[in-house]
C-alpha positions, 0 to 999 in steps of 0.5 A: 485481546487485552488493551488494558495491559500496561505495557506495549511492546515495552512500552509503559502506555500509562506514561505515555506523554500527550502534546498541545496543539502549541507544541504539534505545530512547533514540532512539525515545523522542525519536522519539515526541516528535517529534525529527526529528534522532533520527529521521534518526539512527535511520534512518541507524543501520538502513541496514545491515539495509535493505543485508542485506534487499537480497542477498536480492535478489541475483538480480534484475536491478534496480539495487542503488541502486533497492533500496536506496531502496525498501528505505529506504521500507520501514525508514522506514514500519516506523519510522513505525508500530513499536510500542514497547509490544510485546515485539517487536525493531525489526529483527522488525519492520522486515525483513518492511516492507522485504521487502514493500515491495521485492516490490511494487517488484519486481512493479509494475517488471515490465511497464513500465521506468522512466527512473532520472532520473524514479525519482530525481524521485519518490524525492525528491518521496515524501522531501520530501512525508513531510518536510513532512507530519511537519514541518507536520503537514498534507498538502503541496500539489505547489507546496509539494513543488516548492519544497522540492526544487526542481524544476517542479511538472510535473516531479513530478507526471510522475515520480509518475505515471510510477512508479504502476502500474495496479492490478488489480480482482481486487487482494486488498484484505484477507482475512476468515474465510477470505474474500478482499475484492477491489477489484472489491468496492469499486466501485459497481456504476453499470452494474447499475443499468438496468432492462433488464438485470433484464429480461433475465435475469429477476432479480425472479423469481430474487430470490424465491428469496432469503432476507431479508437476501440479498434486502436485500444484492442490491438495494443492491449491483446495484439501487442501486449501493452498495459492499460497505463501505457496505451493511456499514454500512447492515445492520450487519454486517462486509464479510465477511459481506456478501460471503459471503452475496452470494456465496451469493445469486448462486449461488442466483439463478444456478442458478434462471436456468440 
């Protein structure tokens, strides 16, 4: 991957301006008030630390140019949610954004090769959907993102769609007291629902087993097919909690069946 090319996405990364800390503050006042010229000034001031996150990379065989827009997503979501009351640098911030968002680039283009043309096409639709969401203030439909670059409304929703990658069950959604909630747990169990797979494995006698409230937890996630985020909220207690003691309930009824 060669970093050391001067030009970026067309972008002359020799010339790339760099700001004082006067002027980060001041800009992201403006920011915050909802000026989008400083904004795209502050952007354009943070392009050096998105081109030094890249040589991290240096040993992928992606192209420089790919980096370099995904690490431009990454500066811009770490502008979007920067906090300015904490004591903390914006560049702190922003690196471990871009970085984040360059390993899941990394990770999702593994499997399946993309055509630069469709990477291009979604890049700029990813653009003019954050442009017309701040602008507007709303959602904007694909008809408004086609007019907006220009392009066919087919044409964007093939590149979108060719870019995404299939996610995993076992996807780690976030982690609790020690506990990691997966996808998987967030999906409503429809299948579990049938009698006859009660039946089968003789799952009324193994619920006698159960305490109370893994008794609650076991009948509304296999027998009513709630996620673990609704029965959370039905029992009220944190997901965490539901899942360890659905976890326990589960190893409890396991071994009586066994």
């Amino acid at each position: 991957m060669a970093v050391q090319k001067v030009e970026i996405c067309g972008v002359n990364t020799a010339k790339l301006p760099l700001l004082k800390s006067h002027e980060t503050e001041e800009l992201f006042k403006k920011i915050k008030q909802g000026d989008m010229t400083a904004r795209e000034q502050f952007i354009k001031g943070n392009l050096r630390l998105v081109l030094s996150v890249i040589k991290r990379f240096s040993s992928t065989n992606e192209n420089v140019d790919d980096l370099f827009q995904i690490g431009c997503i990454g500066l811009i979501k770490a502008i979007d949610n920067f906090d300015t009351t904490l004591n903390v640098k914006f560049s702190t911030y922003a690196v471990p954004m871009i970085i984040g968002e360059i390993r899941r680039f990394l990770r999702d283009n593994s499997s399946i090769r993309v055509s630069r043309s469709l990477k291009d096409t979604a890049y700029k639709a990813i653009y003019a959907r954050d442009y017309l969401t701040r602008k507007n203030a709303l959602e904007p439909t694909i008809a408004e993102i086609a007019t907006e670059i220009g392009m066919t409304k087919e044409d964007i929703v093939y590149a979108l769609d060719a870019i995404q990658s299939p996610l995993s069950l076992y996807e780690p959604v976030y982690t609790e007291g020690g506990d990691t909630l997966y996808v998987m747990d967030q999906i409503s169990d429809k299948k579990n629902k049938e009698s006859r797979w009660v039946e089968q494995l003789s799952l009324t006698e193994a619920m006698k087993h159960l305490n109370e409230r893994e008794h609650e937890i076991v009948t509304l996630r296999f027998f009513e097919g709630k996620t673990q985020m609704e029965v959370a909220d039905m029992i009220g207690i944190s997901q965490a909690q539901v899942s360890r003691l659905e976890k326990n309930a589960l190893r409890v009824m396991k071994d009586y069946l066994l």
